[in-house]
C-alpha positions, 0 to 999 in steps of 0.5 A, spaced: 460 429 884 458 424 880 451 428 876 456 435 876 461 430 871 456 427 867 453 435 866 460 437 864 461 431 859 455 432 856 455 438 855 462 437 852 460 431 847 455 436 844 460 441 843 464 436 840 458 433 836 457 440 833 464 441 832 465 434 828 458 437 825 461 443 822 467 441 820 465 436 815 462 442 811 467 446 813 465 451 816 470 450 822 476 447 822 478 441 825 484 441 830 485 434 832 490 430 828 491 423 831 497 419 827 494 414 821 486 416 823 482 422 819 481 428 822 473 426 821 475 419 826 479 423 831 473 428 832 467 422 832 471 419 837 472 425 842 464 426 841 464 419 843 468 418 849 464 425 852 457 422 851 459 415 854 461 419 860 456 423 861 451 416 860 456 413 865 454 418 870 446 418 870 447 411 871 443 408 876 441 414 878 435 415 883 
């Protein structure tokens, strides 16, 4: 269960990696509004958060 949520993590924080990507040169736009943070911020963190869990899934994994 732990390695099929660390998968899914990944591979969300690589889409919202490539959103973040796209949106800063405008070719999507950016859909997260967080009061008094830039919508640049706010997609950074998303991708952040996506990763640290994947990363936390393969932890001590034999």
């Amino acid at each position: 269960m732990k390695r099929k949520i660390g998968k899914a993590a990944l591979i969300l924080g690589i889409v919202a990696l490539i959103w973040l990507l796209l949106g800063m040169i405008n070719v999507v736009p950016f859909l997260i509004e967080l009061p008094q943070e830039t919508s640049v911020r706010a997609h950074a963190s998303l991708a952040v958060i996506f990763l640290l869990i994947g990363s936390w899934a393969f932890w001590n994994e034999d």
